[in-house]
N, C-alpha and C positions, 0 to 999 in steps of 0.2 A: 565366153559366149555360150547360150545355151542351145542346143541342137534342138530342143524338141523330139526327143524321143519316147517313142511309149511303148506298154506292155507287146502293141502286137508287133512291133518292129524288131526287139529282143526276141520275138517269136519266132520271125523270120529269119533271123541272125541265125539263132540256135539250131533252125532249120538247116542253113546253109554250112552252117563250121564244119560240121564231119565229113564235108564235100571234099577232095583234092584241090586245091587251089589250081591246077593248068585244069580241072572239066568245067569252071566257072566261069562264064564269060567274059571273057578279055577284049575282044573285041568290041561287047557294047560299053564297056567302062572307058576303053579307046575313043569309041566315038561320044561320051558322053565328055569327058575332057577336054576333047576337041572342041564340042560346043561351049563347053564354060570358059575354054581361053579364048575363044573367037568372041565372046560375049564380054568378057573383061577388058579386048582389047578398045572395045567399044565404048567401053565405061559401066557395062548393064551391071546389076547386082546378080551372082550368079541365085539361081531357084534349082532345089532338086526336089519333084515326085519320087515320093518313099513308095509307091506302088510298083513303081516302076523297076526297079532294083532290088538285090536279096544279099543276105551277107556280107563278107569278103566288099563287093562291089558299094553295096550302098555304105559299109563303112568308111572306103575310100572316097568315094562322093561326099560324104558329110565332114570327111577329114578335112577334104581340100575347099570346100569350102567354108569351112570354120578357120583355117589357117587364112584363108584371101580374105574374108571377112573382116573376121577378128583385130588383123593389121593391117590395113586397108590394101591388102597386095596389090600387085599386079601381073600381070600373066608370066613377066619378065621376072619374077622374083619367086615364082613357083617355080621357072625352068632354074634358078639361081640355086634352090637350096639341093635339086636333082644332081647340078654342078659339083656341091660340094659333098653331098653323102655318095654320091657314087659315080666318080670320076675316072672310074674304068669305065662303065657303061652298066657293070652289076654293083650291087649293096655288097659289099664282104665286114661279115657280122662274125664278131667275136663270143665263142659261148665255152665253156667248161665242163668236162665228162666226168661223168663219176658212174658205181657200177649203181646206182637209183637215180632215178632222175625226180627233181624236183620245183617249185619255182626260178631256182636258178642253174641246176644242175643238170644236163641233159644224157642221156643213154645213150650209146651206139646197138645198134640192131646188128645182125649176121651180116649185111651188107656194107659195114661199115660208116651207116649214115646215122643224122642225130639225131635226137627224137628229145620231145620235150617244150615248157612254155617258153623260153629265148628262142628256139626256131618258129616256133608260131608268131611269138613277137615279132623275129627278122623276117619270117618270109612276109606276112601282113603289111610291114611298113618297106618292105621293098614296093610288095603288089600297088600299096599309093602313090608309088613313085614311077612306077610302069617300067621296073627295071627287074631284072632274074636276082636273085638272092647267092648268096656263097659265104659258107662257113667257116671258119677257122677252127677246131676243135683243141682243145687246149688241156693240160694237166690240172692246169690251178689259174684261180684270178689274176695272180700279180704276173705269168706269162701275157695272158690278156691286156692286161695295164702297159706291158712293156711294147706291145703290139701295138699298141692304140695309139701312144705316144707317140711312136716312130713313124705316124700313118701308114702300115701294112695294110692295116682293116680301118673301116669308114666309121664304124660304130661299135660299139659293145653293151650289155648289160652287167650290171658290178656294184658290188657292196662299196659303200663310201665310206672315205674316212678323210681325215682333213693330207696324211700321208700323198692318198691318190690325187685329191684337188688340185695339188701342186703339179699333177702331169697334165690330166685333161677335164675337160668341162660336160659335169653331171645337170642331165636335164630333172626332170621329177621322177620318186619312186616309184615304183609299182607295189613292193610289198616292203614292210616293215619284219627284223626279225632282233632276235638275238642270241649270242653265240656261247656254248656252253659246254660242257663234254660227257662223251660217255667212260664208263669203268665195268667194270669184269665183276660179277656176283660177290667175288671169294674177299671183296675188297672192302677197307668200313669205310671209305668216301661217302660223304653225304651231301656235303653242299661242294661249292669253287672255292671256299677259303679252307675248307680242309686238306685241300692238294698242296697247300703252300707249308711242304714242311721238306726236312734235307732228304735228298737222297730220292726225292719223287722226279717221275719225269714225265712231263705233257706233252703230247706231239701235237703240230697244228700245221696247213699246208704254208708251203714258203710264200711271203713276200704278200700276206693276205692282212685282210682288218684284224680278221680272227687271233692268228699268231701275234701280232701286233698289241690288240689289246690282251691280251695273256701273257706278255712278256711284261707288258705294263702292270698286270694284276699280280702275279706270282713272282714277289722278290727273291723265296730261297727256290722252291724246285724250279728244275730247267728245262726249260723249254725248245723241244729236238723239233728242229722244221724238216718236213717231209716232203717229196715232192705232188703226192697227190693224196686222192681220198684213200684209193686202195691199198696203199703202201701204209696208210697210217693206221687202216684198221687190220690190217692183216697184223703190225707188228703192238696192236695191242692185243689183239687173240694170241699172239706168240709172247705175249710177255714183254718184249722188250721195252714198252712203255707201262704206264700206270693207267692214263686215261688221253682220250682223242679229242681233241677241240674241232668243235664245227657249231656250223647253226643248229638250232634248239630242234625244227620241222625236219631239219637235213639228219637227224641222227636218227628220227625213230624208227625207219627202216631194217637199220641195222642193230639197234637195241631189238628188234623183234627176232632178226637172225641171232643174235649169242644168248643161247640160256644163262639167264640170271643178271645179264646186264641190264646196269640204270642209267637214267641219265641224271645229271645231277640237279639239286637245287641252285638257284644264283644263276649270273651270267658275270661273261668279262665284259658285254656292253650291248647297247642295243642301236641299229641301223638302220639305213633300207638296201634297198637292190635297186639301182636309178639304171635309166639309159645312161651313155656317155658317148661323146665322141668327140675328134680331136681339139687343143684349142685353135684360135684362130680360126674359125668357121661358123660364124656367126648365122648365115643362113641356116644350116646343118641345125646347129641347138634352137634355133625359132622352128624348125620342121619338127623335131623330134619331140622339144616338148608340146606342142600340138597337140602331134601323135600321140603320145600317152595321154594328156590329159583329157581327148576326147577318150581314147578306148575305154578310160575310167568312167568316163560321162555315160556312154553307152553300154557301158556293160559291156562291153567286147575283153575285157580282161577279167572280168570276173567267168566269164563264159571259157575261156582260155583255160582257167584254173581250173572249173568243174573237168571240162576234158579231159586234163590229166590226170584227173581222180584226185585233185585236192578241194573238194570240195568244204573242206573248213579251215580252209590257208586264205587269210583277208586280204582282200585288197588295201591299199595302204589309202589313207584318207587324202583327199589334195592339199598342197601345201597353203 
């Protein structure tokens, strides 16, 4: 379905995003709600005035009713998929720390909180749900994946691969990448197929696409799973590895911290980053991929990425 969105509404957006999400009003998005399910119950077609609304707010307004629209809902079946994404009463959103944060990789601050576009993701598609958000902070994806599956947490964001499909059900990407590694100056690595010789060794985090598809590329050198990012780059600055497997955008943070590191040519494969959450939750994946495909629509994800200073990190095309 298409929103109709235009220049000055992304203008508003943009206005609004660097706002806190609890100083923006909750209350009128409450009662704007209220009237689109008392009108759905009616039969009405819900209508939103985009004047009326800013950011945050009228993105969730267009959400919801792009999602009742779209599948002809009913007021019963938006309170249905709240059911299943957040059946404590809050979203608990799975995300992954590392010391840079990037489209998928989130920071902790001094206070111990996470900063990054998966918490803008999570708190966003909590805010359309009218529910508080809560994070799971994690070492690596495949903790994530393991959380997901056992329903701890309601949803996640996470690189695909056909491995994870078999646990839970990936709505659409957000961003497309591919995964590659870095090496140390003093090294003649050039491309991914010059690592594949004896006696080399690549470290990648455990139980991820990355390692996976690098255990798949690299038949002689071997392949040391690590538990996180820090651990793998710390122990390629110390030697004990040759080169660090990550995403291509994820590494050049750290190729900028170690003089004379590169990153290499090739990759072991290319993916995206999808929402995900558990199977068996049918409402849940009709909500979320909504969600992403309007944020795509409207630019609310591409505006997420400038935020965090990735402004030439693309958004991934609709499927």
């Amino acid at each position: 379905m298409s929103t109709g969105v235009d220049a000055g509404l992304l203008s508003r957006i943009r206005d609004a995003i660097s706002c806190p999400a609890r100083d923006i009003g909750l209350n009128t998005a409450a009662s704007a709600r209220r009237k689109m399910t008392a009108g759905l119950a009616a039969g009405q077609r819900p209508v939103f005035h985009v004047g009326l609304v800013m950011g945050h707010i009228l993105f969730r307004s267009i959400l919801v009713a792009s999602i009742t629209v779209a599948t002809s809902a009913t007021a019963a079946d938006v309170v249905g998929a709240r059911k299943e994404l957040a059946p404590t009463g809050r979203l608990r959103v799975g995300v992954v720390s590392a010391p840079k944060a990037n489209v998928f990789f989130v920071a902790m601050d001094a206070g111990g909180k996470p900063h990054g576009v998966t918490v803008d993701l999570g708190d966003e598609l909590a805010r359309t749900l009218e529910v508080t958000s809560e994070f799971l902070v994690a070492h690596n994806s495949g903790e994530v994946t393991d959380t997901l599956e056992k329903e701890l947490i309601d949803v996640a964001f996470l690189p695909i691969d056909d491995e994870r499909r078999k646990r839970v059900v990936f709505g659409p990407a957000y961003n497309l990448f591919e995964s590659t590694c870095l090496v140390l100056g003093g090294s003649d690595f050039k491309t991914i197929s010059d690592l594949d010789r004896p006696g080399v060794r690549v470290a990648g985090e455990a139980n991820t696409t990355t390692i996976r598809a690098a255990a798949g590329v690299l038949k002689v050198a071997v392949v040391v799973a690590v538990p996180s990012v820090s651990e793998g780059i710390g122990m390629l600055r110390g030697g004990q590895v040759d080169a660090f497997a990550l995403g291509r955008d994820a590494l050049v943070p750290y190729q900028a911290e170690i003089p004379g590191s590169r990153i290499l040519d090739g990759h072991f494969h290319t993916t995206g980053i999808a929402i995900a959450v558990p199977k068996q939750r049918p409402a849940a994946l009709a909500y979320v991929t909504a969600f992403i495909n309007e944020a795509r629509t409207s630019g609310f994800i591409r505006l997420v990425f400038d935020k965090a200073g990735l402004q030439s990190t693309s958004v991934a095309p609709p499927e």
